[in-house]
Each structure stands twice: as structure tokens, then as C-alpha cells.
C-alpha positions in Angstrom: 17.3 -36.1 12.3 16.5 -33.7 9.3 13.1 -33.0 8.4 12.8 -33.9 4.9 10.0 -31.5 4.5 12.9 -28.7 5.4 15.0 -26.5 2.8 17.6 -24.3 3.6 17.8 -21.0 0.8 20.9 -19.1 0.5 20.6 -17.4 4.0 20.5 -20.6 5.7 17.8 -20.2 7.5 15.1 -23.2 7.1 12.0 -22.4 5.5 9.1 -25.0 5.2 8.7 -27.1 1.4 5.0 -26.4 -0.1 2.7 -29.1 0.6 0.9 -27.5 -2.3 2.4 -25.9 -5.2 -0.2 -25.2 -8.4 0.3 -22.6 -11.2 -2.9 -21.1 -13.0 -3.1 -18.4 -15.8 -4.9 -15.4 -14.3 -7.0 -14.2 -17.4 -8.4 -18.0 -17.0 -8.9 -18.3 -13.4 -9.2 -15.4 -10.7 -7.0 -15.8 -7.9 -9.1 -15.9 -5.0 -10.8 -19.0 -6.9 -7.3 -20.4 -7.6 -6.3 -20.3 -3.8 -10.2 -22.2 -3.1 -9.1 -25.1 -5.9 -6.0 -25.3 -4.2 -6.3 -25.3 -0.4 -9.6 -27.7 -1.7 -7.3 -30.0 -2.9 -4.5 -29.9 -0.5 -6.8 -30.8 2.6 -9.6 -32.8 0.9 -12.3 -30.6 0.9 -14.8 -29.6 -1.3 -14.6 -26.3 -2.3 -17.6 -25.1 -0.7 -16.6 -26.3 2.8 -12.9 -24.2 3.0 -13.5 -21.4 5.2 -14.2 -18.5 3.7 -11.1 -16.5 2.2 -12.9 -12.9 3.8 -11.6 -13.7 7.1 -8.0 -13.9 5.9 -7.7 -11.1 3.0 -9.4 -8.8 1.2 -10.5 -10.7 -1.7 -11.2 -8.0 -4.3 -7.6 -6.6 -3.2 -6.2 -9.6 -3.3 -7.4 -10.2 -7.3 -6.8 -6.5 -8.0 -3.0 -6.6 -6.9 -2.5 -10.1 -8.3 -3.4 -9.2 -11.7 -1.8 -5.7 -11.1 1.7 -6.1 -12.4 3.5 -8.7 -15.3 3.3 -10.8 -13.1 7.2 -11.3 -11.5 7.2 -8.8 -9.6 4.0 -9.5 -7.0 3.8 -11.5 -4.1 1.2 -11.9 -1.3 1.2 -14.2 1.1 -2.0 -14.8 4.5 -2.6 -17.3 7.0 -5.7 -19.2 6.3 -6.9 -22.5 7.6 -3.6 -24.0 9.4 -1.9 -23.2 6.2 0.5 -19.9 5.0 -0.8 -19.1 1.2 1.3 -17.5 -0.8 -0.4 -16.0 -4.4 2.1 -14.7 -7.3 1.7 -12.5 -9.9 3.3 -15.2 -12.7 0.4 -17.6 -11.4 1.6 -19.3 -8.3 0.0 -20.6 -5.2 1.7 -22.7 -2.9 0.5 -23.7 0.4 2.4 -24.6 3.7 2.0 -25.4 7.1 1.7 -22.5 9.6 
């Protein structure tokens, strides 16, 4: 049985679907606090209690480079917390399982 959760890009190989998908405006909200709000939300817990970002990424590098470029052509992506974050430079942050 197909895992619905599954999706196949043009190479064919399966990739997982976000569980978490959220687009912010950098000049509003920083990144690092962006990928807090979002793996917050995703899991269900209060912002204070995700684990700190610091043992994942650099956090001023991960603003710096974020906010480096207009914004299509950046992309990071970490392991944090069971999850694989993935941070864009046009505002993105999706979330999916490790």
C-alpha cells in the first residue's frame, strides 16, 4: 500500500510530504524564531520547551544566510528534534519527519 504521506518529484525517487509547511516575511520575523513558531506548532509545544536550535545550527548563521540573498536562491535545511527543517530564503519553513 502507498503511503499517502509519500510524493514522488521528477526523479522518482520518494521524498517525504511536510507535516509543516508555514511562510513568514523575514523583515517581520527572524528565521530562527520562525523555525521555534513552527516546530512549536507542529509538535504541540510551547515555544519555550523545543530544544534549543544551538545544538542543531548556528543560529546567527542561519539568520545571516537566510536573509542574505532575494530570497529564491537560498536553502538550508538541519535535523532537529525528530524532524528535518528546511528554511528558504522567499520565507519558507517546512518540517518533516527524519
Amino acid at each position: 500500500m502507498e503511503d499517502p504521506h509519500r510524493s514522488a518529484p521528477d526523479d522518482g525517487e520518494p521524498t517525504e510530504s511536510p507535516i509543516a509547511h508555514r511562510t513568514y516575511d523575514w523583515s517581520v520575523t527572524d528565521p530562527v524564531t520562525a523555525v521555534v513558531e513552527s516546530l512549536s506548532s507542529a509538535t504541540g509545544v510551547a515555544p519555550g520547551g523545543v530544544d534549543p536550535l544551538q545544538h542543531a545550527v548556528d543560529c546567527d548563521a542561519l539568520d545571516r544566510l537566510v536573509r542574505s540573498g532575494d530570497g529564491t536562491h537560498v536553502a538550508v535545511s538541519f535535523t532537529h528534534g525528530g524532524h528535518v527543517v528546511s528554511v528558504t530564503g522567499g520565507g519558507g519553513v517546512s518540517l518533516r519527519p527524519v
